[in-house]
DRENFI-690573 format. One record per residue: x, z, y of N, C-alpha, C, O, CB in turn; residue in one letter. Coordinates in nm, 3 decimals, padded with zeros to 5 digits, always signed. Glycine has a CB too. Layout:
<recs>
@n.east X; n.up Z; n.north Y; ca.east X; ca.up Z; ca.north Y; c.east X; c.up Z; c.north Y; o.east X; o.up Z; o.north Y; cb.east X; cb.up Z; cb.north Y; r A $
...
</recs>
This chain:
<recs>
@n.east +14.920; n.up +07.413; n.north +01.031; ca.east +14.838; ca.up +07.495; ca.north +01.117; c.east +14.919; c.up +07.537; c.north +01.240; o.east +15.035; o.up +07.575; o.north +01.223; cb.east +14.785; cb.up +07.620; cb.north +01.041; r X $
@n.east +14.881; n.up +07.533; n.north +01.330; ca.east +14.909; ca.up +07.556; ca.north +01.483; c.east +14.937; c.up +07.709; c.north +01.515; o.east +14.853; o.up +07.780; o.north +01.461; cb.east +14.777; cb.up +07.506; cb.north +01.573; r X $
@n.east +15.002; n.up +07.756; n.north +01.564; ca.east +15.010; ca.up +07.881; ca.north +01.570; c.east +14.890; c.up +07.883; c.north +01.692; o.east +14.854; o.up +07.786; o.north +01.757; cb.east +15.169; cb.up +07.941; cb.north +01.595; r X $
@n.east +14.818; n.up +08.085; n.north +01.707; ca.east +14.739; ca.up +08.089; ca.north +01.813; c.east +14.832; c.up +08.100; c.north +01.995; o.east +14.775; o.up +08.084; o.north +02.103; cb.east +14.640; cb.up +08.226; cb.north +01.768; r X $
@n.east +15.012; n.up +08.139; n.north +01.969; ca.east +15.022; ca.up +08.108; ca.north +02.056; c.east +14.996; c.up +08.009; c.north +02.164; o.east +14.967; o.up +08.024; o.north +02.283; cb.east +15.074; cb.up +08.125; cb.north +02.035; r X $
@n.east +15.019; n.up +07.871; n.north +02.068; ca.east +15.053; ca.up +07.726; ca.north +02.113; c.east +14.907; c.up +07.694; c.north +02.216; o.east +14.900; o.up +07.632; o.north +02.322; cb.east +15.073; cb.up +07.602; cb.north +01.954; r X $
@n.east +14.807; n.up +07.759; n.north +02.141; ca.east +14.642; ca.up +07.737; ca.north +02.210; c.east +14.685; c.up +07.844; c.north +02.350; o.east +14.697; o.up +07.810; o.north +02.468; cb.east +14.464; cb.up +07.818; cb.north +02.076; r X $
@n.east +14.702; n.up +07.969; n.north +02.296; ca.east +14.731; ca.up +08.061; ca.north +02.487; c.east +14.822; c.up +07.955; c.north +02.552; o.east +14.770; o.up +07.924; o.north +02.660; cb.east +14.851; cb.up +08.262; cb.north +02.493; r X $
@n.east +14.901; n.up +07.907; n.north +02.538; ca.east +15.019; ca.up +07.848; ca.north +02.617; c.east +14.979; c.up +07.708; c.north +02.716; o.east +15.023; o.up +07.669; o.north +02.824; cb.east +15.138; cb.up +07.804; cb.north +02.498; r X $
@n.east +14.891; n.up +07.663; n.north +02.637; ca.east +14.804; ca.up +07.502; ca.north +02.654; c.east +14.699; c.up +07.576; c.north +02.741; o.east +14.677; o.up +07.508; o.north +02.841; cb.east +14.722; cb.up +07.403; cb.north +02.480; r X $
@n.east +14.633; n.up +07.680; n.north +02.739; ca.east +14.487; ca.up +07.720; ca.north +02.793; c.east +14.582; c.up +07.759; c.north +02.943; o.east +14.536; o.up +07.726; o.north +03.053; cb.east +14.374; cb.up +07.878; cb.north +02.688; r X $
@n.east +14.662; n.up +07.802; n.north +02.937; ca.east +14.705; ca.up +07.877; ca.north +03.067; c.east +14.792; c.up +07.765; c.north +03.189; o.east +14.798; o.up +07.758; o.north +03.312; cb.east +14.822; cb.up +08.017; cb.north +03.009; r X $
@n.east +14.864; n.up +07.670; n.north +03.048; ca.east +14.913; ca.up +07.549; ca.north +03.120; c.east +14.803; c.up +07.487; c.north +03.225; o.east +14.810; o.up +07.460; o.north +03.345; cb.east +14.951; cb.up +07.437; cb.north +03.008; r X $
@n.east +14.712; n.up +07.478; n.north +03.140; ca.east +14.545; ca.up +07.391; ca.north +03.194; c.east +14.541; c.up +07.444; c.north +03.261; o.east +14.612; o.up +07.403; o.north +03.353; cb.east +14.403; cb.up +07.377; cb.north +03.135; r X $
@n.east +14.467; n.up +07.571; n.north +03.291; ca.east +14.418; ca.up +07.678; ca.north +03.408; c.east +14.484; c.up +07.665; c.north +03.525; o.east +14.434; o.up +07.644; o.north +03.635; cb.east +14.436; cb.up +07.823; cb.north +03.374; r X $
@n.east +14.666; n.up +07.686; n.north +03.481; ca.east +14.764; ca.up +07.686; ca.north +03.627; c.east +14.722; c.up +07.499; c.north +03.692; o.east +14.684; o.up +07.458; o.north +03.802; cb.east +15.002; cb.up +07.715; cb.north +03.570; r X $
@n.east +14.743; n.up +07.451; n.north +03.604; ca.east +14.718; ca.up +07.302; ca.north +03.701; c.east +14.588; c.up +07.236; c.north +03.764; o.east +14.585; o.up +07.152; o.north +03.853; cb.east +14.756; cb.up +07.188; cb.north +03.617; r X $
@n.east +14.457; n.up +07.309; n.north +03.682; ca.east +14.323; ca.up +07.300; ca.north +03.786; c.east +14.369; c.up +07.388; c.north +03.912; o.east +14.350; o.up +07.344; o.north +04.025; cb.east +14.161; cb.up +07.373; cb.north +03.710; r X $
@n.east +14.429; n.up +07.514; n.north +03.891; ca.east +14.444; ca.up +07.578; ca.north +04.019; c.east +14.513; c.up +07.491; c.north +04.136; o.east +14.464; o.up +07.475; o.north +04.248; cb.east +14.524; cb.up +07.703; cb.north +03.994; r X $
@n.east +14.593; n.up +07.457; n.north +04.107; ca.east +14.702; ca.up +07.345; ca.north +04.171; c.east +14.617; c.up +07.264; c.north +04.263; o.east +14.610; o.up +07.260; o.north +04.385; cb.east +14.781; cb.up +07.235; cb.north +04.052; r X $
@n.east +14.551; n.up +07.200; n.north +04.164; ca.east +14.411; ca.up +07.059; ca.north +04.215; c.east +14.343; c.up +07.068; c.north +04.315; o.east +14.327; o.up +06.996; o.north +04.414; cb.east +14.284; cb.up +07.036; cb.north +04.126; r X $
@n.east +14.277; n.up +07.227; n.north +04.259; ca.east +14.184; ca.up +07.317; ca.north +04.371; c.east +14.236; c.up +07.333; c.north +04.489; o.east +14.173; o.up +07.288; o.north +04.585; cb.east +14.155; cb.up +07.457; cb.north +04.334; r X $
@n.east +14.356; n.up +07.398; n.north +04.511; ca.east +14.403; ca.up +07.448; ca.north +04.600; c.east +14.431; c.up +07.318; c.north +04.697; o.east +14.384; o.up +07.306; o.north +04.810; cb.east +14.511; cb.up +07.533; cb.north +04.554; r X $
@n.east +14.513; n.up +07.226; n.north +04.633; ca.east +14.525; ca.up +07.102; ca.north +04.722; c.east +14.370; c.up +07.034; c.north +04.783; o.east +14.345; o.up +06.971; o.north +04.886; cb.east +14.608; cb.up +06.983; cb.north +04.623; r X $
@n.east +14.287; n.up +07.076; n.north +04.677; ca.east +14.182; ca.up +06.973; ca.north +04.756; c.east +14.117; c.up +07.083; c.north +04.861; o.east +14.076; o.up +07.044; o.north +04.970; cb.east +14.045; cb.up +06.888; cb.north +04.638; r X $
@n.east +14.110; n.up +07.191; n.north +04.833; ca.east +14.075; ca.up +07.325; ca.north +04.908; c.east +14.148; c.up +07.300; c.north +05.037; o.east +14.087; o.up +07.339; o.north +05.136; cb.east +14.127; cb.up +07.474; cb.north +04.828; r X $
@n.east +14.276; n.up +07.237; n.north +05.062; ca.east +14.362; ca.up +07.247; ca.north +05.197; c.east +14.307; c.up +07.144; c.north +05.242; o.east +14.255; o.up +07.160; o.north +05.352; cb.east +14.525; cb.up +07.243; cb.north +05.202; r X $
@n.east +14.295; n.up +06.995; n.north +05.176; ca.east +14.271; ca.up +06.879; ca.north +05.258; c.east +14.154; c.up +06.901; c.north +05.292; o.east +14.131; o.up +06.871; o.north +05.409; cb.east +14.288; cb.up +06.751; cb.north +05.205; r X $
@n.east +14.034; n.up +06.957; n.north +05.212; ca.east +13.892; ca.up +06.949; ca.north +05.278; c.east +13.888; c.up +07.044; c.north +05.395; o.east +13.791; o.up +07.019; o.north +05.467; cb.east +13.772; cb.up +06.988; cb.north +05.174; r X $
@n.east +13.961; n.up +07.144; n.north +05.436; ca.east +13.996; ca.up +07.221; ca.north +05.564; c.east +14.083; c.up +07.130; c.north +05.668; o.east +14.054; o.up +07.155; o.north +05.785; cb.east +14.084; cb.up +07.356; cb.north +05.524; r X $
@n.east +14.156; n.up +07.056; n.north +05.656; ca.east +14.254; ca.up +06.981; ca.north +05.705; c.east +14.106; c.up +06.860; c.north +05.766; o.east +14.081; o.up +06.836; o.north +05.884; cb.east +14.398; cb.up +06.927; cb.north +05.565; r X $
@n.east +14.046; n.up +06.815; n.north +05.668; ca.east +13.946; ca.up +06.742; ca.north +05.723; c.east +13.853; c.up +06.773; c.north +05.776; o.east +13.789; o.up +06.677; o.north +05.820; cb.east +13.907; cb.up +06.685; cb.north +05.668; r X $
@n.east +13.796; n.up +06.903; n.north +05.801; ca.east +13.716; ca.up +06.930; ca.north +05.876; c.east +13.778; c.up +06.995; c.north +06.022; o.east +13.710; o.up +07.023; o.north +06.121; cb.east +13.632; cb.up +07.006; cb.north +05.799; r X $
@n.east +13.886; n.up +07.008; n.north +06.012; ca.east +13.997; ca.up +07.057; ca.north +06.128; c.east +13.989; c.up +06.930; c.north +06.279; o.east +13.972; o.up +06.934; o.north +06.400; cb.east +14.193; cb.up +07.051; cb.north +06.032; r X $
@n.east +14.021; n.up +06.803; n.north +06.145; ca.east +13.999; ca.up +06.637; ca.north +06.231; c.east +13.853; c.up +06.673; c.north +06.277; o.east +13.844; o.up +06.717; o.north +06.391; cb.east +14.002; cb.up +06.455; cb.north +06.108; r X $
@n.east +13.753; n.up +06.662; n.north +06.214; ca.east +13.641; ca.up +06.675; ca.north +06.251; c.east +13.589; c.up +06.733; c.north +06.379; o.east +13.532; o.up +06.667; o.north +06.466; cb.east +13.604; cb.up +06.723; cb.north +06.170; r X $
@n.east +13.613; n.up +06.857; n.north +06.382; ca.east +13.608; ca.up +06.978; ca.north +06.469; c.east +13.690; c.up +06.873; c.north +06.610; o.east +13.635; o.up +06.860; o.north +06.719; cb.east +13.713; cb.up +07.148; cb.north +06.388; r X $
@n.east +13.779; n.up +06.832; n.north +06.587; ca.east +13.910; ca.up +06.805; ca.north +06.743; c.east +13.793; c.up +06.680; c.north +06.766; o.east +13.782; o.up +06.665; o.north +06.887; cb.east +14.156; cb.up +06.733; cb.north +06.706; r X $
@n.east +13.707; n.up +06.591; n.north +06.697; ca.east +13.656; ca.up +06.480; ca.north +06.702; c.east +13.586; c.up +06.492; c.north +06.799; o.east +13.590; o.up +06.434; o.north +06.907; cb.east +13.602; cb.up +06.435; cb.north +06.603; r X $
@n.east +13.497; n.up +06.596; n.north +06.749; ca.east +13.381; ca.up +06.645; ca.north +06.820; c.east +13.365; c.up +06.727; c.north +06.980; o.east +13.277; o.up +06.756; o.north +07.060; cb.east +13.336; cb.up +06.730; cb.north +06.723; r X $
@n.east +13.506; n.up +06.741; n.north +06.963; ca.east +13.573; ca.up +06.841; ca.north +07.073; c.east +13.581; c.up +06.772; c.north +07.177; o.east +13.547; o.up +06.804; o.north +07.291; cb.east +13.713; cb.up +06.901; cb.north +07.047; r X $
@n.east +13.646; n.up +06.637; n.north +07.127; ca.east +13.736; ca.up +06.484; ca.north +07.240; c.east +13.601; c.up +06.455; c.north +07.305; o.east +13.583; o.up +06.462; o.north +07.427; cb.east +13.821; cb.up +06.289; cb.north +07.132; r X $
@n.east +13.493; n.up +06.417; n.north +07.202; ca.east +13.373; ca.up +06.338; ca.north +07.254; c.east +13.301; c.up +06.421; c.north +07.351; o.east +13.258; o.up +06.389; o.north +07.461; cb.east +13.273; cb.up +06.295; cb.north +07.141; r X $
@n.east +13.296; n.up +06.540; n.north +07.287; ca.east +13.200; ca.up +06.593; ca.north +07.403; c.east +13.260; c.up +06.609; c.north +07.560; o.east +13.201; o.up +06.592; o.north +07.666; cb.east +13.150; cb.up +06.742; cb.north +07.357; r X $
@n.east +13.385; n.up +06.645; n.north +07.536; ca.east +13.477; ca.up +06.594; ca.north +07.687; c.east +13.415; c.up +06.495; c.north +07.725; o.east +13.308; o.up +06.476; o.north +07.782; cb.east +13.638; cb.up +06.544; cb.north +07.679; r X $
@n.east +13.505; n.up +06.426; n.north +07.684; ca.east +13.524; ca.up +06.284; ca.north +07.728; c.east +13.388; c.up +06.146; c.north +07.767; o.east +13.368; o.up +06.050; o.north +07.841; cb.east +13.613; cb.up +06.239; cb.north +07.605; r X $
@n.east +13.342; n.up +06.202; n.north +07.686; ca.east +13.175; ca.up +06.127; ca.north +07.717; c.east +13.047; c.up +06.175; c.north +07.718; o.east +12.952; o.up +06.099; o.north +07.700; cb.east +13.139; cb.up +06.036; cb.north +07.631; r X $
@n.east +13.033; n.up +06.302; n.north +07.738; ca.east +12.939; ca.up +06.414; ca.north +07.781; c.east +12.884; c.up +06.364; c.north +07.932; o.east +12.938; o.up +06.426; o.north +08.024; cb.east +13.028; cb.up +06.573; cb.north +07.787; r X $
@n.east +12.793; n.up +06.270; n.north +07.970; ca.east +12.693; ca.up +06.280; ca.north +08.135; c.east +12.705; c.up +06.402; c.north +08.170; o.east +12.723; o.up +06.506; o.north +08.108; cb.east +12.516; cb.up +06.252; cb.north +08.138; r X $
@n.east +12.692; n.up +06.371; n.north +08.300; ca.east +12.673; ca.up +06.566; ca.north +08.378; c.east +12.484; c.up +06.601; c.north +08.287; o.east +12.453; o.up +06.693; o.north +08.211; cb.east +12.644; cb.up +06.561; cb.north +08.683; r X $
@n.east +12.443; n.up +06.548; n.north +08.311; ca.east +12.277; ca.up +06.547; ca.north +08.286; c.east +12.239; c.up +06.573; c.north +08.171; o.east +12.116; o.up +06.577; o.north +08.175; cb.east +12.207; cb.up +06.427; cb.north +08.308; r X $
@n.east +12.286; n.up +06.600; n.north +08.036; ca.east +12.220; ca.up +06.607; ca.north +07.885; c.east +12.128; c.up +06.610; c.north +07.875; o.east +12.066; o.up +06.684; o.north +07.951; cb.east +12.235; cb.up +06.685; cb.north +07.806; r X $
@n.east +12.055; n.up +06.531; n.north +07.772; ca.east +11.854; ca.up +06.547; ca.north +07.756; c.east +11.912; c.up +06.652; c.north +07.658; o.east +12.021; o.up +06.683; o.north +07.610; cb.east +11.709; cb.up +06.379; cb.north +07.669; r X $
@n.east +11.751; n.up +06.701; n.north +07.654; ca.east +11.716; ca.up +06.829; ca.north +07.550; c.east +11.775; c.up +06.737; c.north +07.370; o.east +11.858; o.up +06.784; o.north +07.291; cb.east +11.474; cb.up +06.880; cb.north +07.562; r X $
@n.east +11.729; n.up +06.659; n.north +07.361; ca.east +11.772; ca.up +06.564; ca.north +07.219; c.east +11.889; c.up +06.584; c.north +07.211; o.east +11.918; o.up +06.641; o.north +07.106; cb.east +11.754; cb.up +06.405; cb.north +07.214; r X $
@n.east +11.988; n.up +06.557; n.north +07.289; ca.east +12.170; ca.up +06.532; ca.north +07.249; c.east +12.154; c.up +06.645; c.north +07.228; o.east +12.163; o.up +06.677; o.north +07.109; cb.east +12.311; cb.up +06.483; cb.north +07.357; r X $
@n.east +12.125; n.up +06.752; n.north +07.323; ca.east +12.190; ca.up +06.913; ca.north +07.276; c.east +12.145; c.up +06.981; c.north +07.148; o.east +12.208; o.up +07.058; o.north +07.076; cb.east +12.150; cb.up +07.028; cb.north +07.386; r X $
@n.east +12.003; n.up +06.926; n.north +07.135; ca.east +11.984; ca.up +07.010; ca.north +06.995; c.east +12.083; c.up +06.954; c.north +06.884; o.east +12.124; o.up +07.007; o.north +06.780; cb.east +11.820; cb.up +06.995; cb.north +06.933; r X $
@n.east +12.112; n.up +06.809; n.north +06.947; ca.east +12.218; ca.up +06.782; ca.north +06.800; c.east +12.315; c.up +06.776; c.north +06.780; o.east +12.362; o.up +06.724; o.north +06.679; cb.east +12.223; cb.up +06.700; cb.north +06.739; r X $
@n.east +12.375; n.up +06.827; n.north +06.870; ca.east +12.496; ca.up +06.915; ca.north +06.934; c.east +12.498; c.up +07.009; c.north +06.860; o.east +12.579; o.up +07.013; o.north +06.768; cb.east +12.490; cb.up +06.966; cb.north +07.075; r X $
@n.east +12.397; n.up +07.124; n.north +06.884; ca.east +12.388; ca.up +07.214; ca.north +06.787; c.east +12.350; c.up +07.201; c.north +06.658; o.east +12.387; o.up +07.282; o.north +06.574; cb.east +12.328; cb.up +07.288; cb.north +06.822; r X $
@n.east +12.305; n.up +07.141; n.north +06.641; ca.east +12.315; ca.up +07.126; ca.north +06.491; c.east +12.417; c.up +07.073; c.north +06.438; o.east +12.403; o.up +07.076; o.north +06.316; cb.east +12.223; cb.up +07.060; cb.north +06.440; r X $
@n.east +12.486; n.up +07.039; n.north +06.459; ca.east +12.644; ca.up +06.943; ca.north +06.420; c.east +12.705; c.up +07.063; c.north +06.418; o.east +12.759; o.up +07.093; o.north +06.311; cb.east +12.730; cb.up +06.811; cb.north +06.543; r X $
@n.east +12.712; n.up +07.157; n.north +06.525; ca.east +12.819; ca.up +07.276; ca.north +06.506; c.east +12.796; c.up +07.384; c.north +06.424; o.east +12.879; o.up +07.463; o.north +06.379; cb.east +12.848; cb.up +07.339; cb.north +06.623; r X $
@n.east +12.664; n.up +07.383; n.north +06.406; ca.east +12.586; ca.up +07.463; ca.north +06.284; c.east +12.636; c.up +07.402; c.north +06.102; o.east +12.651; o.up +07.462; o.north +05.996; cb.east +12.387; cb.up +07.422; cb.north +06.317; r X $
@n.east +12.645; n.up +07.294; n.north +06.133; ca.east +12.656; ca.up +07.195; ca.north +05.982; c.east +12.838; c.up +07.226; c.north +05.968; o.east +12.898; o.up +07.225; o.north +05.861; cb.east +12.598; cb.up +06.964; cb.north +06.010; r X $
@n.east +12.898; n.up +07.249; n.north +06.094; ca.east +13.015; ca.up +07.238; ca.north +06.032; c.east +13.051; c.up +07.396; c.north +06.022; o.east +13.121; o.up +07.408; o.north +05.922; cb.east +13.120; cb.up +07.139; cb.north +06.112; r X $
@n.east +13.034; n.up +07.515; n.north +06.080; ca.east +13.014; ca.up +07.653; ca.north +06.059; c.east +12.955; c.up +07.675; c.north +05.903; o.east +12.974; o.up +07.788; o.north +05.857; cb.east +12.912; cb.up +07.710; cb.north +06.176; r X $
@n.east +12.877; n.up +07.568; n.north +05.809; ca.east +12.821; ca.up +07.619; ca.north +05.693; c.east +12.949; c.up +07.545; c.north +05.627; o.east +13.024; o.up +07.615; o.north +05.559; cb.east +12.649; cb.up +07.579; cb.north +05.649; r X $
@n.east +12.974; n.up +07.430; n.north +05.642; ca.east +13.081; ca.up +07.391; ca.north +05.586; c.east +13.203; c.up +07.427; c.north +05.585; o.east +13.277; o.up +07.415; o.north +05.488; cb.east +13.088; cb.up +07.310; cb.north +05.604; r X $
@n.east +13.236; n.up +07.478; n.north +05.699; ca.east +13.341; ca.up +07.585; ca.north +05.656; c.east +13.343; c.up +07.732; c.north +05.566; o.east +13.431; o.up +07.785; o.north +05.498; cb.east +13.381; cb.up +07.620; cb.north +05.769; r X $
@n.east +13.245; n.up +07.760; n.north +05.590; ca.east +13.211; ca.up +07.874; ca.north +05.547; c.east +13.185; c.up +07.868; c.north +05.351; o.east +13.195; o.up +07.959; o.north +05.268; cb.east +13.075; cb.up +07.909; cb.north +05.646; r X $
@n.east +13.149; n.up +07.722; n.north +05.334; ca.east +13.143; ca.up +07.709; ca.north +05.176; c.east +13.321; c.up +07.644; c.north +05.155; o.east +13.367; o.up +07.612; o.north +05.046; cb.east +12.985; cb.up +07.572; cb.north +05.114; r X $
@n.east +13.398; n.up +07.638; n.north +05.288; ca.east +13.480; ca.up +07.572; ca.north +05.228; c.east +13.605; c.up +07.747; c.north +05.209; o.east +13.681; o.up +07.755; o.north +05.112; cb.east +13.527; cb.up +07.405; cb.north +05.335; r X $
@n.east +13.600; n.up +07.837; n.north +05.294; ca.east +13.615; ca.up +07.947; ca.north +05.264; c.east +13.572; c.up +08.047; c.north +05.180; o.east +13.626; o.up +08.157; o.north +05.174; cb.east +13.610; cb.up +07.970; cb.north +05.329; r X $
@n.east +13.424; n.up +07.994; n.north +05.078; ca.east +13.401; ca.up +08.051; ca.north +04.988; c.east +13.282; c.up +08.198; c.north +05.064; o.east +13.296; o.up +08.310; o.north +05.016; cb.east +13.554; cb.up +08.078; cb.north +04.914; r X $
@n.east +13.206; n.up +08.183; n.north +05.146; ca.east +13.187; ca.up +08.259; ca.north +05.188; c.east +13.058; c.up +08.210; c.north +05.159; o.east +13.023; o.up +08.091; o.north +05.159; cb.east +13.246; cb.up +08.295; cb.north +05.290; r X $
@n.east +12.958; n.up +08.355; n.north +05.120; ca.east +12.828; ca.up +08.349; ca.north +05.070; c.east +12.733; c.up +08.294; c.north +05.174; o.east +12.756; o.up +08.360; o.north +05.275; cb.east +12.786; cb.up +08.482; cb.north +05.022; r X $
@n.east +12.639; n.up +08.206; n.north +05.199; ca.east +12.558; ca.up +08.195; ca.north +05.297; c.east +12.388; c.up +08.338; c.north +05.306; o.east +12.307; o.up +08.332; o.north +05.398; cb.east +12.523; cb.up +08.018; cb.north +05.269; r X $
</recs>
């Protein structure tokens, strides 16, 4: 028979190394939406007409809207 330590010791081992997982994938999915953000940043410079139709801009805004929720779930923050 197993002592009940050996189970606390294994449960907490587990716990610390999902945290680990989390946290790393928690940085890269910020790290990737960071790329994202500079992507979006370059283009609209760089190949933005003086003239925009009403179409590009609404989806303009909506792109910056989609990535404001995505950060915001990636910060854990309630919508």
């Amino acid at each position: 028979m197993i002592e009940p330590n050996v189970y606390i010791t294994l449960a907490l081992a587990s716990l610390a190394g999902l945290a680990m997982i989390v946290a790393g994938g928690l940085a890269g999915w910020r790290g990737w939406l960071s790329l994202r953000r500079l992507e979006l940043d370059h283009t609209q410079d760089s190949r933005m007409p003086v003239a925009v139709s009403t179409g590009s801009r609404i989806e303009i805004a909506d792109l910056r809207e989609r990535i404001k929720k995505l950060e915001a779930i990636a910060a854990g923050v309630d919508l």
